[in-house]
C-alpha positions as CSV (number, residue, x, y, z in Angstrom):
1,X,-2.5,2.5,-23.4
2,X,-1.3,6.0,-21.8
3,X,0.4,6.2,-18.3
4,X,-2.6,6.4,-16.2
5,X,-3.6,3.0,-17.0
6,X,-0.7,1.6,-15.6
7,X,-1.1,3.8,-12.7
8,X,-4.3,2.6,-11.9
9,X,-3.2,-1.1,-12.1
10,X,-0.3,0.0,-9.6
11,X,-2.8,1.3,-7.2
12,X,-5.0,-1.7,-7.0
13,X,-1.6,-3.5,-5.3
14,X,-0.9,-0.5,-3.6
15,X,-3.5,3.0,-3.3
16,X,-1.6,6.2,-2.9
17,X,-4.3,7.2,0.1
18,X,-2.0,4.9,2.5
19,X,1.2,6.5,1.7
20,X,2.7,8.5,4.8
21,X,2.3,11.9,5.7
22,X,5.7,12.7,5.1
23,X,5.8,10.9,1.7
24,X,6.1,12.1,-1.8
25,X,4.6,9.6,-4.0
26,X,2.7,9.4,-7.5
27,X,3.7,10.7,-10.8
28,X,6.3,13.1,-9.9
29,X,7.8,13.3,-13.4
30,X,5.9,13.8,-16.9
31,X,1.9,13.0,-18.0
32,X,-0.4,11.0,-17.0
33,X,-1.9,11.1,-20.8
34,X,1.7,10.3,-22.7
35,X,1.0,7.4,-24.7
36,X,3.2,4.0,-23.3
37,X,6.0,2.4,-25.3
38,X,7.7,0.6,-22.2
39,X,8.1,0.3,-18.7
40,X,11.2,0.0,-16.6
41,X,10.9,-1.0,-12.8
42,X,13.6,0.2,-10.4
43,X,14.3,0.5,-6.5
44,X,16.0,3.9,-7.2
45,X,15.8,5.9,-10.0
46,X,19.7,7.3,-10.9
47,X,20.8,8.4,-14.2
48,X,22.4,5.1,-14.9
49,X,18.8,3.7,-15.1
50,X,17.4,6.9,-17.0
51,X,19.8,5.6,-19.5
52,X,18.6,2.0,-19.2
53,X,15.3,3.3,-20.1
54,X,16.4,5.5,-22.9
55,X,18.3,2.3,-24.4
56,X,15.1,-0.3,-23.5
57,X,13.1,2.3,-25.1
58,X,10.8,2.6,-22.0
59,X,9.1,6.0,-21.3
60,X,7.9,5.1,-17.8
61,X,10.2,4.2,-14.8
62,X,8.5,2.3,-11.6
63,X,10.5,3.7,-9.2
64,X,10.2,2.1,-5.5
65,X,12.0,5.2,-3.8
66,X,10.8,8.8,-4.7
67,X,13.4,10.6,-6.8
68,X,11.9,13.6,-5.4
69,X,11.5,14.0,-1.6
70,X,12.1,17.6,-0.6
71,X,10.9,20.3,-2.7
72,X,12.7,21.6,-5.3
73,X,14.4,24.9,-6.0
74,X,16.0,25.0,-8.8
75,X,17.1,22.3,-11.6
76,X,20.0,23.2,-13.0
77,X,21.8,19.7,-13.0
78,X,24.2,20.6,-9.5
79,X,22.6,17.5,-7.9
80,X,22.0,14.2,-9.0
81,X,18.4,14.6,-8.3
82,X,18.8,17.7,-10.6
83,X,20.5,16.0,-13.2
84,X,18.0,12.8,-13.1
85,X,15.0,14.7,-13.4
86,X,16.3,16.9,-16.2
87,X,17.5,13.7,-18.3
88,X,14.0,12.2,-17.7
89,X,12.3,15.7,-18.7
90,X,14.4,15.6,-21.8
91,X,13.8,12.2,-22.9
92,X,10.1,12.3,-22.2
93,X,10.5,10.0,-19.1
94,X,8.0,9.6,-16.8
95,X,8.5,8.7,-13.2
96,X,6.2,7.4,-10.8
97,X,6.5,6.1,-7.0
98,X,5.1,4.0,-4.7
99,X,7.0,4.1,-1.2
100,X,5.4,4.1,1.9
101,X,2.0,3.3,-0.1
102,X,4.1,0.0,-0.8
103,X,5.1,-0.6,2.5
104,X,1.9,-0.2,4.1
105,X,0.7,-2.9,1.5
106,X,-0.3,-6.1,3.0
107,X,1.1,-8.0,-0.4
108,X,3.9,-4.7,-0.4
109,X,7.7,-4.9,0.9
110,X,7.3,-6.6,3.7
111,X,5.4,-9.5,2.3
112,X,8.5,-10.1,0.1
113,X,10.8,-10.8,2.9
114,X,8.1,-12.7,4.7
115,X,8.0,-15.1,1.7
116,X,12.2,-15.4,1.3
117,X,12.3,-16.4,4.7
118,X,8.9,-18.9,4.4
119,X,7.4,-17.7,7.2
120,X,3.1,-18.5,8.3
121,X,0.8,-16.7,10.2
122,X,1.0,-13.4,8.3
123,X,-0.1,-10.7,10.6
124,X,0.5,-6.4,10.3
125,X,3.1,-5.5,12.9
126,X,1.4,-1.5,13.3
127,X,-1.8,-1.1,11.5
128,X,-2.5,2.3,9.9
129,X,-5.1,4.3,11.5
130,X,-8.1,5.6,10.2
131,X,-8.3,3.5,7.0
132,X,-12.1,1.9,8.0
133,X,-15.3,3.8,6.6
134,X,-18.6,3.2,8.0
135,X,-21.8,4.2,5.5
136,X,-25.2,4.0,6.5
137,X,-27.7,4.6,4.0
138,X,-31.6,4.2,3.9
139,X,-33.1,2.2,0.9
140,X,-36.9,0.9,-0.4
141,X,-37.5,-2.6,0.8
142,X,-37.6,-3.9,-2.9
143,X,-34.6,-2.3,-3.8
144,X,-32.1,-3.0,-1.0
145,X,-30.7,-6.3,-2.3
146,X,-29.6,-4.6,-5.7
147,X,-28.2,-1.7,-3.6
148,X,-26.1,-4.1,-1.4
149,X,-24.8,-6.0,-4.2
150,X,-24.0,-3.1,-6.1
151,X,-21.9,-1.9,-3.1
152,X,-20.1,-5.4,-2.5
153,X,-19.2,-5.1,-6.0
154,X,-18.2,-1.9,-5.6
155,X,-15.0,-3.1,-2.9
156,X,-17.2,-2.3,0.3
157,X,-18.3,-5.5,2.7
158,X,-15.1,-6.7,3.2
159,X,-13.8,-7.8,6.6
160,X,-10.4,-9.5,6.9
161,X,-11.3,-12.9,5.2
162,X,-15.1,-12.3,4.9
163,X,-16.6,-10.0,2.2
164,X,-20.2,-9.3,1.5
165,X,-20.5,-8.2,5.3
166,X,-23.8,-5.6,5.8
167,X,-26.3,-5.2,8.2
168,X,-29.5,-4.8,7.6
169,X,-32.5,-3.0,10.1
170,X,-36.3,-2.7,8.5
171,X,-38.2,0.5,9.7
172,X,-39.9,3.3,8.1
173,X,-38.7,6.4,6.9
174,X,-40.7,9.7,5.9
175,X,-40.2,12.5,3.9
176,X,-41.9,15.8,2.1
177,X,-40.8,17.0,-0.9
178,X,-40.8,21.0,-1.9
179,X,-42.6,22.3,-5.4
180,X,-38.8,22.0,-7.1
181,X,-38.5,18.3,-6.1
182,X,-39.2,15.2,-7.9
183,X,-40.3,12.4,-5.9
184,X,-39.6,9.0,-7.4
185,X,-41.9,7.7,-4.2
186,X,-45.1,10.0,-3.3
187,X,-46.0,12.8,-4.7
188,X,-44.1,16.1,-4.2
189,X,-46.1,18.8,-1.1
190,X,-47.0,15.3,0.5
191,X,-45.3,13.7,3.6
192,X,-44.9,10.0,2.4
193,X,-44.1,6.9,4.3
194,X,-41.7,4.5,2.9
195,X,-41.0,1.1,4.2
196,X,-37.2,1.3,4.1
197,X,-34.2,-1.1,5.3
198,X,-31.1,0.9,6.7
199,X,-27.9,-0.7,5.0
200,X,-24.5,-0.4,6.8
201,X,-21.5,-1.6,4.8
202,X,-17.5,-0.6,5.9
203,X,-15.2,0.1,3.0
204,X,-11.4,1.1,2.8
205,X,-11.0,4.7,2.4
206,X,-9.6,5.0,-1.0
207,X,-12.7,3.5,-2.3
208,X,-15.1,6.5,-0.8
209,X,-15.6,8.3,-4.2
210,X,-16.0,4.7,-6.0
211,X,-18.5,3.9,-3.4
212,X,-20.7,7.2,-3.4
213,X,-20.9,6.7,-7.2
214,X,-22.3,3.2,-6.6
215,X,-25.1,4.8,-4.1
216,X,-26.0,7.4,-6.2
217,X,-26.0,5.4,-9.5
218,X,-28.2,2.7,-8.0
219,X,-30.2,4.2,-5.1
220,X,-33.3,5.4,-6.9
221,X,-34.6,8.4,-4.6
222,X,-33.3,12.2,-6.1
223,X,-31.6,13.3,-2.6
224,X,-30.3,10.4,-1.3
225,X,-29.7,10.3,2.7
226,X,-26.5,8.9,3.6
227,X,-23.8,8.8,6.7
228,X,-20.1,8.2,6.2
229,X,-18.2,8.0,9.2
230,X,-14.3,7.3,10.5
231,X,-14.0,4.0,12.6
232,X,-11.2,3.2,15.1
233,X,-10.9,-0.1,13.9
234,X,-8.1,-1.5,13.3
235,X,-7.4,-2.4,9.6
236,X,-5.1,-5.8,9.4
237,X,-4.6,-5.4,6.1
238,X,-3.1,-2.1,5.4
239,X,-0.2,-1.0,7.9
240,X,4.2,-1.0,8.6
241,X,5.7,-4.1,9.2
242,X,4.7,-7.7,9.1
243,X,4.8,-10.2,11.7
244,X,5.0,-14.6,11.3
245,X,6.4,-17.8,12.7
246,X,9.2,-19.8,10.8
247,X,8.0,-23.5,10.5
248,X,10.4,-24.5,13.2
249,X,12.0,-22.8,16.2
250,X,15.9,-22.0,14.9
251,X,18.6,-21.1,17.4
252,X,19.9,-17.6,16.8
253,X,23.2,-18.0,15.3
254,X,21.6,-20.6,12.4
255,X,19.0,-18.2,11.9
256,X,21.2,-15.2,11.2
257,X,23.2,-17.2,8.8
258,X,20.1,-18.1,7.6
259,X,19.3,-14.6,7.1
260,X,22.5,-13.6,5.7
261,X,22.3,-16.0,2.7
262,X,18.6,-15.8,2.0
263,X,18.1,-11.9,2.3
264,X,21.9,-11.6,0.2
265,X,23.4,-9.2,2.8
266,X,27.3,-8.9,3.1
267,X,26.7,-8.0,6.3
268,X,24.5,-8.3,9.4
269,X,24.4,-5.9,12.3
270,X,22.7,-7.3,15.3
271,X,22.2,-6.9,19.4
272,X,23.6,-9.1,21.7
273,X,22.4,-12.7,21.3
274,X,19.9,-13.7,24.0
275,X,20.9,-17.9,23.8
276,X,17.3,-18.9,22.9
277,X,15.6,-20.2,19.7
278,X,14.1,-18.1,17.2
279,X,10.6,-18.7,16.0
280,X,8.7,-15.3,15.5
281,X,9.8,-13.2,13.4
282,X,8.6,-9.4,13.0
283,X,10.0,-7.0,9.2
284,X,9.8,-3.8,8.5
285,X,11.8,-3.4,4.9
286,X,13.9,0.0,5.2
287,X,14.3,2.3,8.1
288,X,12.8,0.8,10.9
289,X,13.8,2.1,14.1
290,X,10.4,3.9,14.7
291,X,8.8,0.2,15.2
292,X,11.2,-1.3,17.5
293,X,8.9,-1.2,20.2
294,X,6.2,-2.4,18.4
295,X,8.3,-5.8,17.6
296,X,8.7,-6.1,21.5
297,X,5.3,-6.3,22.2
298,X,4.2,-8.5,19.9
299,X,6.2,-11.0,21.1
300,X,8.5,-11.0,18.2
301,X,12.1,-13.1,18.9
302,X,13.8,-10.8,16.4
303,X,13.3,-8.0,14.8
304,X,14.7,-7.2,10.5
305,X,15.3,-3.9,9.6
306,X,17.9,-1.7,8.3
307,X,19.6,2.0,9.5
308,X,19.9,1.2,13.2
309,X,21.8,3.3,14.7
310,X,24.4,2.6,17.6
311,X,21.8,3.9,20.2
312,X,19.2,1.5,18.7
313,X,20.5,-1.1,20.0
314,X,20.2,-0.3,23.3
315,X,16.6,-0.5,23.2
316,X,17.1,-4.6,22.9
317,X,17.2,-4.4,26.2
318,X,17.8,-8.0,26.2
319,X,14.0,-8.8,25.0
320,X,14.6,-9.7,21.2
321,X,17.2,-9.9,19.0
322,X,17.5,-7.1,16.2
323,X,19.2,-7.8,12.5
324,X,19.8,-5.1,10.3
325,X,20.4,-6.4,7.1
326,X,20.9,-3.3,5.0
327,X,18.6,-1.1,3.3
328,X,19.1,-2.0,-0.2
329,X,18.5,-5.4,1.1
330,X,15.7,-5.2,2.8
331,X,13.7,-4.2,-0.1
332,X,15.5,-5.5,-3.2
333,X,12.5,-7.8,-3.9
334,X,10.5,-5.1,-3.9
335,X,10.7,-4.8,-7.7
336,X,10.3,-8.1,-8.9
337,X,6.7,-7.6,-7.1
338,X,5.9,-4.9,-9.3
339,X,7.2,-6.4,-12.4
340,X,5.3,-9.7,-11.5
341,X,2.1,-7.6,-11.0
342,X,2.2,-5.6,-14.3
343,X,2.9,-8.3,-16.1
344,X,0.0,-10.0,-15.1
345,X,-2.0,-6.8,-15.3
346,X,-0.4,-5.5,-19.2
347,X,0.6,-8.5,-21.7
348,X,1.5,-6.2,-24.4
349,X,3.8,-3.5,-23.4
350,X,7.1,-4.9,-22.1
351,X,7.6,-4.8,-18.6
352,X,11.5,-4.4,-17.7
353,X,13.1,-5.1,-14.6
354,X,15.8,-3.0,-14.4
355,X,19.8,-4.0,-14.2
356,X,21.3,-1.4,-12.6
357,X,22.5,-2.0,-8.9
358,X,21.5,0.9,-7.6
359,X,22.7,0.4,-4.0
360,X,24.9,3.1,-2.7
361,X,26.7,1.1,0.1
362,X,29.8,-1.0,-0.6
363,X,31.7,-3.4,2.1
364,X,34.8,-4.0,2.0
């Protein structure tokens, strides 16, 4: 097994294509062709845990949190960033992230907290944009069925809980090949009628070049006519933040302790109480200022996130309640996900989750 194998089982939990702009995410250290001896999985990747990975024997770290964000100038070891990459470079450490791609995952961050606390009705908070493909394609009667199928297996028919989801309009299409073609219907200088069904199937985007491969491999004309386009729709299964419902309606003070001891924060900073129960619930694991808003109009009775500032909490405005439970905390499940989903994925390289405590904020 070599690294990109375990990158490709990292990306069916969590493609790189849904990352953020701003991200920097992927194999930012080493080969995707080094052969595997181990694999540690960390929130942060620090030179305590290059060390853990050295000692576990591991040559690939699973890193949550990008050790490199901004570019890079120079490496010579003035910066722990420096000094991290240059111990993993020396050791032949690979290190990979996931980030925002994780976030935006519907079984990601978020999802984590959303089981801890046992909330239902699992629902995105913001959708990501642009993540629906639309293709259109023009197939012989008698081969359409093995076409479609092809294409469902391929990943593309699937809307929220329904998959194999096409449609399907008969007509006729005509073309004319030139003296260099090589009609597998008519017979090349001829117009030629064919009795054809037009398929429409969405897809996610990360799948486009998986998809096209499935057309082309199966489709059995030599130009094959095709339309891809962008929809507007949104996807509820990729996108920041989740929102649910606890079982039962909690009053505000049981549900913060509540909070506090299930989410293992030595500290909660929240808005002014608003002296009614708590039943929906909106997360967004790490900084989550941005989706404040977003919280509010969904109805949400409070709002978890970390990194609010003092100004943040303004924007209460006496409409929800907002806890910010610490940024470490607010995604320290995040990998035990990942070892749970290589292990299923790998039984025989070792999967390690990491010791180190890699959180950089004490309370006193």
């Amino acid at each position: 097994m070599i690294i990109q194998d375990v990158i490709d089982h990292l990306e069916t939990l969590a493609p790189l294509n849904y990352a953020e702009d701003f991200d920097n995410v992927g194999l930012l250290v080493g080969q995707k062709t080094t052969k595997l001896k181990g694999i540690l999985v960390t929130l942060d990747t620090t030179e305590p845990v290059i060390d853990e990975a050295i000692e576990k024997k591991c040559n690939l770290v699973v890193s949550f949190h990008p050790i490199i964000f901004k570019g890079l100038k120079k490496l010579n070891g003035s910066t722990y960033v420096e000094r991290v990459v240059i111990k993993a470079i020396k050791h032949d450490i690979a290190i990979y992230s996931m980030h925002t791609a994780l976030d935006n995952a519907f079984h990601g961050v978020n999802d984590m907290i959303f089981k801890q606390l046992g909330l239902t009705n699992k629902r995105i908070l913001i959708p990501q944009k642009d993540t629906i493909k639309k293709l259109s394609t023009y197939v012989p009667i008698e081969e359409v069925s093995h076409v479609r199928e092809a294409l469902f297996l391929a990943g593309a028919g699937h809307i929220g809980n329904y998959k194999n989801c096409s449609f399907n309009v008969e007509g006729y299409g005509t073309f004319c090949g030139n003296e260099e073609s090589n009609p597998t219907k008519g017979n090349k200088g001829e117009t030629h009628t064919e009795r054809e069904t037009k398929l429409t199937v969405i897809f996610p985007k990360h799948l486009e070049s998986k998809i096209l491969n499935t057309l082309f491999e199966t489709h059995s004309y030599e130009e094959v006519a095709y339309e891809i386009i962008t929809l507007d729709n949104n996807n509820q299964q990729i996108g920041m933040g989740i929102v649910g419902e606890l079982h039962s309606p909690m009053d505000e003070m049981d549900f913060l302790n509540y909070l506090k001891k299930t989410m293992k924060s030595d500290c909660i900073k929240h808005s002014m109480l608003l002296g009614k129960p708590i039943n929906k619930v909106a997360i967004l694991g790490g900084s989550g200022s941005f989706a404040i808003q977003a919280a509010k109009q969904a109805g949400a009775d409070v709002f978890i996130t970390s990194d609010l500032k003092y100004h943040d909490f303004f924007t209460a405005e006496n409409q929800i309640l907002l806890a910010d439970i610490g940024h470490y905390e607010s995604e320290q499940f995040t990998k035990n996900l990942l070892v749970a989903h290589l292990t299923k994925k790998i039984t025989n390289f070792a999967v390690v989750l990491s010791n180190t405590n890699t959180n950089p904020v004490k309370y006193f």
